[in-house]
C-alpha positions as CSV (number, residue, x, y, z in Angstrom):
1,X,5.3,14.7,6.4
2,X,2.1,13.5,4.7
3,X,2.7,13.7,0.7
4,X,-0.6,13.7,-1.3
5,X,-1.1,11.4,-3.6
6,X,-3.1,11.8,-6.8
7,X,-5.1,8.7,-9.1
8,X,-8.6,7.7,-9.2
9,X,-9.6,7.3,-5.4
10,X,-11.3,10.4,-3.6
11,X,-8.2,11.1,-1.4
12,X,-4.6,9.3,-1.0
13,X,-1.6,10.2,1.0
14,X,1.9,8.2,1.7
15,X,3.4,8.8,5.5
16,X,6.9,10.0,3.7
17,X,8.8,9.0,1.1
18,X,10.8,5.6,1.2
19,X,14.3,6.8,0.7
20,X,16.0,9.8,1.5
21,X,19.3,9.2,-0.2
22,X,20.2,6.5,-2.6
23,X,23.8,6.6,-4.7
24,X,24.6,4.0,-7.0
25,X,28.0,1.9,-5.9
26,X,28.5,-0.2,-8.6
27,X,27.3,-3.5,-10.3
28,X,28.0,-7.2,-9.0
29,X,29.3,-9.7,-11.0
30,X,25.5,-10.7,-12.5
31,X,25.3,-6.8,-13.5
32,X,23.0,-6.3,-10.4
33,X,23.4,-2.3,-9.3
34,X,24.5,-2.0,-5.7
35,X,23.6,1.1,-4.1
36,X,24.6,3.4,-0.6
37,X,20.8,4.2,0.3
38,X,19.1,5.8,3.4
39,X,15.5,5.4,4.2
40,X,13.4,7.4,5.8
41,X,11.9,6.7,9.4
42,X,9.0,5.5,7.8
43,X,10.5,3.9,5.2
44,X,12.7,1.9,7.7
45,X,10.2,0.7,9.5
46,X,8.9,-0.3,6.7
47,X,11.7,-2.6,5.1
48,X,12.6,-4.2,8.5
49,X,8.2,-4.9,9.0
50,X,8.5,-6.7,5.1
51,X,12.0,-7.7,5.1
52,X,12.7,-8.7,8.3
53,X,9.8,-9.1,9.8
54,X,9.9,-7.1,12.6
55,X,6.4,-6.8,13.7
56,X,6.7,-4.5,16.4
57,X,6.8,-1.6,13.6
58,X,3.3,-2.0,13.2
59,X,2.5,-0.5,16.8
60,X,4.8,2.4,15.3
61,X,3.0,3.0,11.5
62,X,-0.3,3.1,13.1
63,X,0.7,5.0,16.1
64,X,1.9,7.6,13.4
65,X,-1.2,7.5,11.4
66,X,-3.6,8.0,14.4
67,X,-1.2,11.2,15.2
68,X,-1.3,12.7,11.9
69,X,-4.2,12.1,10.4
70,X,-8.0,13.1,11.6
71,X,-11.3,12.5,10.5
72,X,-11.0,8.4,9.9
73,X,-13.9,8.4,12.0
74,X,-15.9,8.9,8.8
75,X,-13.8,5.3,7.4
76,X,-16.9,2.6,7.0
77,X,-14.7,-0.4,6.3
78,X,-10.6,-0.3,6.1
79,X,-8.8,-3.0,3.5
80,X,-5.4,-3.9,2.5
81,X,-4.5,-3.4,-0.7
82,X,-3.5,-6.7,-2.5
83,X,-0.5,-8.1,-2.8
84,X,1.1,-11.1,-4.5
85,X,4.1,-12.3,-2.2
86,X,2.6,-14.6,0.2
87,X,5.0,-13.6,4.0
88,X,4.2,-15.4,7.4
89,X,3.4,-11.4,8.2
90,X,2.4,-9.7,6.1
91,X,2.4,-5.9,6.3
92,X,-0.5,-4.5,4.8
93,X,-2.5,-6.9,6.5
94,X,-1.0,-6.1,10.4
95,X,-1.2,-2.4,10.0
96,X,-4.9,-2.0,8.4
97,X,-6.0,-5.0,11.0
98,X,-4.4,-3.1,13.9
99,X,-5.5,0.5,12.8
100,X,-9.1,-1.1,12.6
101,X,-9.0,-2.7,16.2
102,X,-7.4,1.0,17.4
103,X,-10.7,2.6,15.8
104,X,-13.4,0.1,15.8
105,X,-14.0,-0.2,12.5
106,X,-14.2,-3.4,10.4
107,X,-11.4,-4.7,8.6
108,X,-11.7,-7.2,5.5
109,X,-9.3,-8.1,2.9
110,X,-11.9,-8.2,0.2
111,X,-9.3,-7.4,-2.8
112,X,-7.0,-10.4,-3.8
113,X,-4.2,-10.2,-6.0
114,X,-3.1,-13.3,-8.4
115,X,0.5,-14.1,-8.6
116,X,0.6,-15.9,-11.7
117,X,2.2,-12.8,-13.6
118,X,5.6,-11.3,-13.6
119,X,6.8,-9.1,-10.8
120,X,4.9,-5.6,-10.8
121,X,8.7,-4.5,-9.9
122,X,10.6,-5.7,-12.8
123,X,7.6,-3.7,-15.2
124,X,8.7,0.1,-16.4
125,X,5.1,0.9,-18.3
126,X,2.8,2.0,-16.0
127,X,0.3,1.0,-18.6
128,X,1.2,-2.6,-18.6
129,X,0.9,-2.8,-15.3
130,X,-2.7,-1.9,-15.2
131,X,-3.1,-4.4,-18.3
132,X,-1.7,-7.2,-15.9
133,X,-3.5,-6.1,-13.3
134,X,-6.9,-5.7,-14.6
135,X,-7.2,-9.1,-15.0
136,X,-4.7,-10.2,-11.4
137,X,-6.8,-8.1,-9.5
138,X,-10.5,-9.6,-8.4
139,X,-12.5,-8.5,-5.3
140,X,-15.1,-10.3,-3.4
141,X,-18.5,-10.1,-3.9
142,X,-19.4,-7.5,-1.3
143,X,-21.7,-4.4,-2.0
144,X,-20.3,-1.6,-0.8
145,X,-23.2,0.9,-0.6
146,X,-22.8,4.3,0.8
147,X,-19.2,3.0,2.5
148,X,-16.5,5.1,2.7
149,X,-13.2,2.6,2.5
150,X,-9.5,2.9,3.5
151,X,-7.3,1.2,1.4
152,X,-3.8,0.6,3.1
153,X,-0.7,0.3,1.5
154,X,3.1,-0.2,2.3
155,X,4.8,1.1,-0.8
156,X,3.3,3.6,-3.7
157,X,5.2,3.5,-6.6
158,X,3.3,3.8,-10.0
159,X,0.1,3.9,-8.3
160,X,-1.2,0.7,-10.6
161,X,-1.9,-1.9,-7.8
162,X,-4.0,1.3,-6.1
163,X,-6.2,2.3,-9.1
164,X,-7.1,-0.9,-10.0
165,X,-8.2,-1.6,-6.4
166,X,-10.3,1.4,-6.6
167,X,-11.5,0.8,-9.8
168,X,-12.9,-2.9,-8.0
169,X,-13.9,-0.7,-4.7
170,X,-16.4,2.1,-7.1
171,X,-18.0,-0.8,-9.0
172,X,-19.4,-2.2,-5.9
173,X,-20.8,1.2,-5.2
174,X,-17.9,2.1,-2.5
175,X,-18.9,6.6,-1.8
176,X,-15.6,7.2,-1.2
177,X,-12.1,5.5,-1.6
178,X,-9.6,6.7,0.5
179,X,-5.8,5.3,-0.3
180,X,-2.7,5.1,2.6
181,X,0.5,4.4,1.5
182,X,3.1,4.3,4.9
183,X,6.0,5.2,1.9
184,X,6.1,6.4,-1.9
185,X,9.1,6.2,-4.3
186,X,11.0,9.5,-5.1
187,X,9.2,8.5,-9.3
């Protein structure tokens, strides 16, 4: 179940949403909420690709994407979208580096994300997010004539880490920017 996904890029999508349930259990004793969830298919393979770094997931999300989704043919360059936790694995890196070796088109990680601010996650204002990352987010110097770029993604939630990459993509002259998120929030 694609769900479209609306911001500044020419198209965007997520797989499915992350969670299909989630009830809240209680707090611990630090006040931290505790909560029954279910995730998705997607979303599972997801958390246990980040979390628990089972790799094999990857074969999975792209296998998915190349199933639902045509016309990537017309994809001139695919990119992961930044992100600041460094992992010995990390996911938005293995899927768009797979799904370019499955299509033949290049893959570069041109947009880098600093980490030197505080968590995107612990951040309610979506505009104070695209404050921190304005300035967090840099992208190489590339010129991106007349390419049409996919951006991957594992988790959409405000949509500030994506507009900000797209924002970088269009002023190096990117045609068309094209976000993939594998999961989006129920926000």
């Amino acid at each position: 179940m694609a769900i479209e996904l609306n911001g500044n890029w020419t198209k965007g999508f997520a797989l499915d949403h992350h969670m299909q349930k989630s009830i809240l259990l209680g707090y611990d004793e630090l006040g931290h909420p505790h909560f029954d969830s279910k995730r998705s298919v997607i979303g599972e393979w997801v958390y246990q690709l980040k979390y628990r770094n089972q790799t094999q997931n990857v074969s999975l999300l792209v296998d998915y994407i190349l199933q639902k989704f045509s016309g990537l043919e017309s994809i001139n360059l695919i990119v992961p979208a930044p992100f600041t936790t460094e992992r010995i694995n990390q996911p938005v890196q293995l899927i768009a580096k797979e799904l370019s070796d499955r299509l033949n088109i290049p893959y570069s990680p041109i947009l880098r994300k600093s980490s030197s601010h505080t968590p995107l996650k612990n951040i309610e204002e979506k505009s104070e997010k695209l404050e921190i990352l304005n300035n967090s987010i840099t992208i190489d110097n590339i010129d991106l004539s007349n390419k049409n770029i996919l951006v991957i993604d594992d988790l959409f939630d405000s949509g500030a880490t994506l507009e900000i990459s797209t924002e970088k993509l269009f002023s190096k002259n990117a045609r068309s920017v094209i976000v993939l998120a594998m999961t989006k929030t129920r926000g």
